[in-house]
Structures are given as C-alpha cells and as structure tokens.
N, C-alpha and C positions, 0 to 999 in steps of 0.2 A: 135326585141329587143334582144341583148348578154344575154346569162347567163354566172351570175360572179361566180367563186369559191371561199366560202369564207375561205378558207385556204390557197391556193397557188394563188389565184386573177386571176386566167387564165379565159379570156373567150370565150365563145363557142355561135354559132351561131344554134345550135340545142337541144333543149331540154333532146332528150335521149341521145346527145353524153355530156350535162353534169351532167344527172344524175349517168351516167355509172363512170364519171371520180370521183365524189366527194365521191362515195362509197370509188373506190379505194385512191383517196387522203388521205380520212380521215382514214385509214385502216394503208395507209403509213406511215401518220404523227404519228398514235400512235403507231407503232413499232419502229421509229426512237429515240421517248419519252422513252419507256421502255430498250432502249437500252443505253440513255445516264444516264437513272435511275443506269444501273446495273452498268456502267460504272464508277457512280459515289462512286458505294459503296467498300470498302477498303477492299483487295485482303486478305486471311490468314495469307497469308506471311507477309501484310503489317500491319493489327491486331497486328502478335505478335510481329514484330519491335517495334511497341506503348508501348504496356504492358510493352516490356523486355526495353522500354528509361523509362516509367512510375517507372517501379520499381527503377531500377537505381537511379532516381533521388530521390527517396523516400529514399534510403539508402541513398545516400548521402547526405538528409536533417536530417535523425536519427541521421547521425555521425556528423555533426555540434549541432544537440541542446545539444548530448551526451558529447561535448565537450564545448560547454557554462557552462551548466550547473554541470562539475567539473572545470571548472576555476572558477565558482562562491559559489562551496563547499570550494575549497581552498581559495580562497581568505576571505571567511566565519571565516575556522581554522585560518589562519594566524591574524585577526583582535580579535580571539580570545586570540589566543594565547598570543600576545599583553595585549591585556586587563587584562591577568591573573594574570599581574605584583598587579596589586591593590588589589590583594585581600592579606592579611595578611600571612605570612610565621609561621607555628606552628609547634611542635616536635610529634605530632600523625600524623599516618599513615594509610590512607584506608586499609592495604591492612592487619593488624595489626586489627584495629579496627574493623573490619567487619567479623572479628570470633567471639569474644566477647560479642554477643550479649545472651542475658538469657532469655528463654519464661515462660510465668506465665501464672495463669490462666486464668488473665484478657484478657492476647493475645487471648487466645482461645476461648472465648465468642466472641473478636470480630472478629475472623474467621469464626465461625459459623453466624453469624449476619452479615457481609458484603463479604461473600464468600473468598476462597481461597487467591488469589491472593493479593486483597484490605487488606485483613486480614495480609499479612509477609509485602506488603509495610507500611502501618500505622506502625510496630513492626520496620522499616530502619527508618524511620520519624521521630518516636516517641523519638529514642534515641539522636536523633540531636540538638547539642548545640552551642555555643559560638565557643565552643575548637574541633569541631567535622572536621574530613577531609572530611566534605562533607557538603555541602549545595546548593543555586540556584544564580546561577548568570546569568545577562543580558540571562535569558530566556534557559539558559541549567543548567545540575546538572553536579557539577563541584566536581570531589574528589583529594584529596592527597595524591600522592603515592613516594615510597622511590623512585623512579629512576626520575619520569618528574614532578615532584613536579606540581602544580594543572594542571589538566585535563579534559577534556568532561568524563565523566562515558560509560562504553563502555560494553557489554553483560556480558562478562568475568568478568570485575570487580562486576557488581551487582552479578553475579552468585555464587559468593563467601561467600556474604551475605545472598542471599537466601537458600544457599545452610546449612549453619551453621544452617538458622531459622527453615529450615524444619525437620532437623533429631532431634529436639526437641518436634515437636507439638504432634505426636505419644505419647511420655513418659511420656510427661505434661499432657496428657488428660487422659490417665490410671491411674496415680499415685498421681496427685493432683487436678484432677476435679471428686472425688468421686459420687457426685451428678448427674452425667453426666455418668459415663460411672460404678458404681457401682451397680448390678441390686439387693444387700442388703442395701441400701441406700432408707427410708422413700420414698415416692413418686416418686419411678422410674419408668420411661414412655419409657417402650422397643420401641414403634415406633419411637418417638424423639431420641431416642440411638443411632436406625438402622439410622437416619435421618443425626446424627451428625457426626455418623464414617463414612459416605459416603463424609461427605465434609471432615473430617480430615485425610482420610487414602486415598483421591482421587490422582490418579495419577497424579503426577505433572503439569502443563502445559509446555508450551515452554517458554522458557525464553523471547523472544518476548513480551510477555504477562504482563512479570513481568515490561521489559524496558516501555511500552504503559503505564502502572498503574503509572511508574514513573514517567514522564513525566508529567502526569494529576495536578500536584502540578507546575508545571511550571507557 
C-alpha cells in the first residue's frame, strides 16, 4: 500500500522513505510560509512613503475645511452686514459712549457678589437703552461707531469700555463704600475687607474673558 504525503501528495512505496520525506516537506513548507509572511510585510522605505502620502493628504484636507470654513465666516459678515441696514441710524457713538460710564457703589456690591468680570459686564448692560450704540441683534452684539456705522463688537472696541469701568472700581470702593473698606466704620470685618480687595484690586483678566461674558446675553 503507497504512502501519501499529505502536503505535496507525493507518494512513496516505503514507509521510512516517507517518513524521512514528510519531516522534510513539512519543514520546507513552513519556511516557504514564513518567507511569503515576511515578504508580505512593508519595507521601511515603503512605511514612510505611507506616512509621508498620510500626512500630505491630512494637510491637504486641513487646507480645504480651513477654507470652507472662512468662506462660510464671510459669507456669515456679509449677511450681516446686510442685515445691519434694519437697525435704526442714531447720533451717539460707541466709541464716545463707552468712556462715559460712572461706577457707584451699587456696581461694587455687584462685583463682589458675582465676581470680576460679570460684575463690569452687567455696569456695559446696565447702561443700554433705546438710544444706546450698542445692543443684540440676530444673535451678535452689534455697536455704533463713527467711521462703519453698526458693527459686530470686536476686543478692541469692548476694551474701551472695560477699560473706563476698571480705573474707577479702585476709587469707588475707598472713597464711597466706607462700610466696606473703612476699618473705623461700626462693624468692620477685616477678613471680608481682605476678601473684598482681593476681588476688587485682582489683576485684570484677558479681555477674552470680558468678550465670553458678553456674549452670554446673546
């Protein structure tokens, strides 16, 4: 009776001549395997050809959405822009108005009470009226200024107004919130003092901060 190999199906009419073969067969076949393994797997070279098409294309997917999405900023202003025809043409000026502003003590209680920042935007708010160059329109805050007549509000211009509110909170809390910051004033509480001047005398933030608070009325 033949012995069959069952890898290469060769068969043999002696038992040791096919035990001898199928060691070696099987020995063969799996070097031939590990060889088409290695063969199979992507050279260094050919890795970073990958990467370096991977990236490429990455960049050049950054630079289309980078460019969607300012044709879709402009197109944004321009719809604004547009729009800005509706709102009412008045004789005050952001840029005028937004020195103007006069801090009390009441501002200062609610500085202390709803911290820094929240505390000078309520005091931009607070003063906004009928006749004011600044208000919310279609979801941004829009002011009036002598040269582009109404406008998106922009760092610079808030900074203007923040900038008037702060150099008064200092002066107003030494000199008209006696209570607060007089330590021969009935019931004065030096910890709440130390508490108060830390928010009233705190380093300013970034303007950033001020534009995020304004926004929040949006």
């Amino acid at each position: 009776m033949p012995y069959t190999c069952q890898v290469c199906f060769k068969k043999f009419e002696r038992k040791n001549w096919y035990d001898r073969h199928s060691i070696i067969c099987v020995e063969k076949t799996q070097i031939i395997s590990r060889r088409q393994e290695i063969d199979d797997v992507p050279s260094s070279f050919h890795m970073y050809q990958l990467l370096l098409n991977m990236k490429m294309e990455i960049e050049t997917l950054k630079k289309t959405v980078a460019r969607l999405e300012s044709h879709d900023k402009a197109l944004q202003r321009t719809d604004l822009k547009n729009n800005t025809r509706l709102l009412l043409p008045i004789d005050t000026f952001y840029e005028v108005w937004s020195t103007l502003f006069t801090v009390v003590p009441r501002d200062i209680y609610n500085i202390i009470e709803l911290g820094y920042v929240q505390g000078i935007i309520n005091i931009i708010w607070g003063a906004v009226d009928e006749n004011s160059p600044l208000c919310l329109f279609e979801n941004d805050v829009m002011v009036h200024c002598k040269r582009d007549g109404w406008q998106t509000i922009t760092k610079t211009l808030l900074r203007i107004a923040v900038d008037c509110i702060q150099t008064q909170i200092p002066i107003v809390f030494e000199t008209l919130c006696p209570e607060l910051s007089d330590d021969s004033t009935p019931g004065f509480n030096y910890d709440i003092y130390i508490k108060n001047i830390t928010i009233i005398m705190t380093m300013p933030p970034n303007i950033d901060a001020f534009m995020k608070s304004m926004f929040k009325a949006v």
